[in-house]
C-alpha positions, 0 to 999 in steps of 0.5 A, a space after each residue: 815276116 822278120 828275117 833272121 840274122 843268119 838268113 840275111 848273111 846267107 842271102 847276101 853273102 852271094 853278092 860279097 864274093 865278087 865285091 871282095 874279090 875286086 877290092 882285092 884284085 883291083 888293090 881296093 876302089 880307093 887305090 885303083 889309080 895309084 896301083 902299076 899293072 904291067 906285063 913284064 915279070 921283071 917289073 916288080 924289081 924297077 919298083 922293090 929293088 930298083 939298084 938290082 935291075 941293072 945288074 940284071 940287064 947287065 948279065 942278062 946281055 952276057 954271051 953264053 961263051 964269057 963263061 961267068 960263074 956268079 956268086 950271090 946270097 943262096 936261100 930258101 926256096 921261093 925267096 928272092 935269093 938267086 935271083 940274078 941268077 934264076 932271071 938271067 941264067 947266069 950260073 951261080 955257086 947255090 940257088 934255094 938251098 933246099 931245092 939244090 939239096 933235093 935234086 941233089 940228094 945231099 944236103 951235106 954238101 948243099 949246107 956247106 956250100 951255103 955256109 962258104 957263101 955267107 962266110 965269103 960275103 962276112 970276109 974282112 980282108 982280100 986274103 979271104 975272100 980271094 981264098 974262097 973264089 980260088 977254091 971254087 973258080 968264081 969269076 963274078 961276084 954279085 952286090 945286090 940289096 938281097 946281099 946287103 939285107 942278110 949281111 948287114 955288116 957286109 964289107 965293099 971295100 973288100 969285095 970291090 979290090 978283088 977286080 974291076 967294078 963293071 956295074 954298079 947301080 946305087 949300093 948294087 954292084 958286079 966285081 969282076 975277079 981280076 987274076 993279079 988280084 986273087 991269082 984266078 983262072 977261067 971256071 971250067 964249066 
């Protein structure tokens, strides 16, 4: 009897399944010994973004009662940006813009807050980026490789004259805002 093309695939395709999902699950036979399996849930930045990790221990190890309020890259929702903020608990200006619009209601507010942040992290000069902390009591500013994708033309020299550089981790860094130089005082949380 002659099987017809479409009966073998229906008989085969039972045994595919499993086959596929281990070449997917398992990284494929091939890659198997060179793929890193590993319960922490932070791992994935040791190995994408290994100049961010520090700054996240880092904040990571803060009391609650130093009182940081953080500045880092908003975005969409389910990106990267926020992330120090998200995996330490350290609050940040702006977490996924649309998230913080729809628990907030206003996307007016959640947008211009967005755009303040891209222009503080475009700032050319002290002058500007110290207005910006000032308005909204920021005491840490955060450098990482998110920062320096989205703005590439991203100016350390200004942010690292607003305070003291208290991490700093290949191009990743944490200023602290020094009040002589931006004239801060503690947020009120």
């Amino acid at each position: 009897a002659h099987t017809s093309p479409a009966a073998a695939i229906s008989l085969a395709s039972p045994l595919l399944g499993p086959i596929s999902y281990a070449e997917y699950s398992l990284g494929g036979l091939r890659g198997m010994s060179t793929r890193q399996y590993t319960l922490d849930g932070l791992g994935f930045l040791d190995r994408q973004r290994p100049d961010d990790r520090p700054l996240l221990d880092w904040l990571r190890a803060q009391p609650p009662e130093r009182r940081i309020l953080m500045v880092e890259t908003s975005g969409d929702s389910f990106t990267e940006a926020a992330r120090l903020s998200a995996m330490s608990g350290v609050p940040t200006l702006l977490g996924w813009s649309g998230h913080e619009w729809l628990w907030r209601g206003d996307p007016g507010m959640v947008f211009r807050r967005a755009d303040e942040i891209a222009a503080f992290y475009r700032s050319r000069t002290v002058a500007e980026a110290c207005a910006f902390v000032r308005s909204h009591g920021v005491t840490h500013v955060a450098i990482g490789s998110i920062e320096q994708e989205k703005f590439p033309d991203l100016d350390r020299t200004v942010f690292e004259q607003l305070g003291d550089v208290l991490v700093r981790s290949g191009n990743a860094m944490i200023v602290e805002i020094k009040s002589p130089n931006c004239g801060v005082s503690a947020p009120s949380l």
